[in-house]
N, C-alpha and C positions, 0 to 999 in steps of 0.2 A: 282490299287495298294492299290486304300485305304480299300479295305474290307481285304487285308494281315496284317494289322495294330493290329487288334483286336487277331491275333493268334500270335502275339509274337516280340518280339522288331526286325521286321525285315522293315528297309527301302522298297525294294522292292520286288514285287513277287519272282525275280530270286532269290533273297536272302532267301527268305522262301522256295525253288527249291532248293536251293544247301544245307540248312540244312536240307534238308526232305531227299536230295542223300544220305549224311555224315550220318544219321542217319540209315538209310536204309543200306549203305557200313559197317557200325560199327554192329550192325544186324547181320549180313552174315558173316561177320569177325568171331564174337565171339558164332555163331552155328557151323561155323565151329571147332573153335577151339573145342569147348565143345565137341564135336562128336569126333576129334582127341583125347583126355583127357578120355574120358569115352570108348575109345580102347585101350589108355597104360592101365589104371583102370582095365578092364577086363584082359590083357594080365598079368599084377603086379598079378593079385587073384589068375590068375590059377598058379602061379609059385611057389606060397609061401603057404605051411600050416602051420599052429600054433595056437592055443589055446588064446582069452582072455578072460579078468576077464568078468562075466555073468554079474557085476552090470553096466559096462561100456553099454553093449550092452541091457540091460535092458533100463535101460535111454536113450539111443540112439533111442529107439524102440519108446518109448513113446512120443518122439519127432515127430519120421516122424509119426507114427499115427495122432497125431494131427494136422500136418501138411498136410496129407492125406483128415482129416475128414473135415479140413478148408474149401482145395482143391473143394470137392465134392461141399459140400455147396455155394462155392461164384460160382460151375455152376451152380448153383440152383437147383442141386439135394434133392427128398425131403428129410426128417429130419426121416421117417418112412420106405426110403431106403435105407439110410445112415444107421441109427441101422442093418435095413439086412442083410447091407454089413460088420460091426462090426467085426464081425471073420476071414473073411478073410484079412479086410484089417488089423487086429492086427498081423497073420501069414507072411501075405508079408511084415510087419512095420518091424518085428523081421528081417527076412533074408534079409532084404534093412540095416537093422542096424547092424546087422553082417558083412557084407560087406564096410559097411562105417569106422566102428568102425578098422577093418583090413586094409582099405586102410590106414587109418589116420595113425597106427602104418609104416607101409609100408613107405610111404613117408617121414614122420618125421625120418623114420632111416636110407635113401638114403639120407635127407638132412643133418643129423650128418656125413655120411662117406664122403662127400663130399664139406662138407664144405658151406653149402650152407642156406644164412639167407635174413631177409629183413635187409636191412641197413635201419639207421636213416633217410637217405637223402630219399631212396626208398619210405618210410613210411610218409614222409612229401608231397615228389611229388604226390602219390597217393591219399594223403588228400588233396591237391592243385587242382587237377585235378575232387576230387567228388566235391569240393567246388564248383568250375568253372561252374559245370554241375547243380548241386542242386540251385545255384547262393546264396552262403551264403561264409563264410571268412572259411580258413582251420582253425583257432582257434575255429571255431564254432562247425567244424565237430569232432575234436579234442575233444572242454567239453564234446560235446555227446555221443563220442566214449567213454569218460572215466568215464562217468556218468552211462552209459548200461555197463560196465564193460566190454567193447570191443575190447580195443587196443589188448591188447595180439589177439585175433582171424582175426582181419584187418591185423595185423602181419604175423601171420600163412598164411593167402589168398595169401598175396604175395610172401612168402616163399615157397606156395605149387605152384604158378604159376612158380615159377623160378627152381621149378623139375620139374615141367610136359616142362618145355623148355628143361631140359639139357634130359629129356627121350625122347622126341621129337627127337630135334636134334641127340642123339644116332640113335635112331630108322631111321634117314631119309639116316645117314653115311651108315648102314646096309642093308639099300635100296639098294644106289647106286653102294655097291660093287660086 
């Protein structure tokens, strides 16, 4: 048990076992989920068309690009195939941010008819709970959240998790009938 000491404040092996399960279960939970989430995602696109503004989706573009070009690099792809790949991946940043930029509207307007927000309490629990994990104070998570000008968007995450439940849930009724 004493070489378990050095990987984390855990008295025993089993106890570094059961947080290695937990981590592992939490894992699976939330590929699950995500894969549930990016099926309503797709079924939400195909149903809805409309038009937005091209600066939204501009920005949007240049985000996942560089969130793309990050991507590549820290596989250690190199910097001379990365350029290569430039156009294409600026083509698919565009249509991943069309898509995103449409979903965001989408949701945000099922969360207006429906009544459906993060409450205060939600919003604290959920800083409660990175604290616990990050091992720092929810006031902490809190200045940084409002330091990076984040509240509003930590807001939005669990505002959007609380529609992908109630479309979930819709979707499972529909199942079952």
């Amino acid at each position: 048990a004493t070489f378990a000491k050095p990987l984390g404040p855990f008295e025993t092996l089993e106890a570094l076992e059961s947080a290695i399960r937990e981590d592992l279960k939490r894992q699976a939970e939330s590929a699950q989920r995500k894969g549930l989430e990016t099926q309503a995602a797709v079924a939400l696109l195909e149903g809805w068309n409309f038009e937005v503004p091209p600066s939204l989706v501009g920005g949007q573009a240049r985000r996942v690009l560089k969130e793309r070009t990050l991507d590549l690099i820290r596989q250690g792809v190199a910097a001379a195939e990365v350029e290569q790949k430039a156009q294409v991946l600026a083509e698919q940043a565009k249509l991943d941010a069309l898509r995103q930029v449409k979903l965001f509207y989408i949701l945000r307007r099922i969360a207006r008819e429906e009544g459906v927000i993060a409450t205060e309490q939600e919003i604290e629990e959920r800083m409660q709970a990175l604290a616990k994990r990050l091992r720092l104070t929810a006031e902490e998570i809190r200045q940084d959240l409002e330091k990076r000008d984040l509240v509003e968007e930590f807001a939005w995450e669990i505002t959007r998790g609380k529609v992908y439940d109630l479309l979930l849930k819709e979707a499972e009724i529909k199942d079952s009938d």
